[in-house]
N, C-alpha and C positions, 0 to 999 in steps of 0.2 A: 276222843281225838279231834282235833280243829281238821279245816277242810285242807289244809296245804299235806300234813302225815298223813293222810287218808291217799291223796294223791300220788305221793310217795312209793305206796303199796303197790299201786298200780302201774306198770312200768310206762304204758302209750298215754294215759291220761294228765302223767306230769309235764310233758311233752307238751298238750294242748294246754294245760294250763296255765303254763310258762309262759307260751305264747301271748293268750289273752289278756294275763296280766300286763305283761308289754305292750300290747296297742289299747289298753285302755289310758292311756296316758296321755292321749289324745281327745278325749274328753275334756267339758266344758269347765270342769273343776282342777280339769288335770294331776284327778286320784286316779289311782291305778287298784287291782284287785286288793292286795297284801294291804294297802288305806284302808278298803272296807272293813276287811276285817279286821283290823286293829282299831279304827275308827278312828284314825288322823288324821289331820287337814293337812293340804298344801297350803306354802304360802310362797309370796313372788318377792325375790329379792331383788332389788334394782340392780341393775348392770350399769347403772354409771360407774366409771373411772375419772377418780382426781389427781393427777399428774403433781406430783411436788418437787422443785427443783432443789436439789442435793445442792448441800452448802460448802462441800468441800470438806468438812471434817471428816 
């Protein structure tokens, strides 16, 4: 079983794990737990916005 079913099992530990999955997000990588174990990278997508003026058609 991977560690998240295993957590599952357990009704108060999926609780904390939840949790910690969440504020790991806040990290320098800003992976969170479910990243490690899948072993995914984050990546930053720019937030600019380009505004395009509507032609009327």
């Amino acid at each position: 079983m991977i560690p998240m079913q295993i957590a599952a099992l357990l009704p108060g530990l999926n609780l904390v794990i939840g949790l910690v999955d969440g504020l790991l997000i806040f990290r320098k990588g800003r992976n969170t737990l479910h990243d490690d174990i899948a072993d995914t990278k984050v990546i930053v997508v720019s937030k600019k916005v380009i505004m395009v003026p509507d032609d009327g058609n």
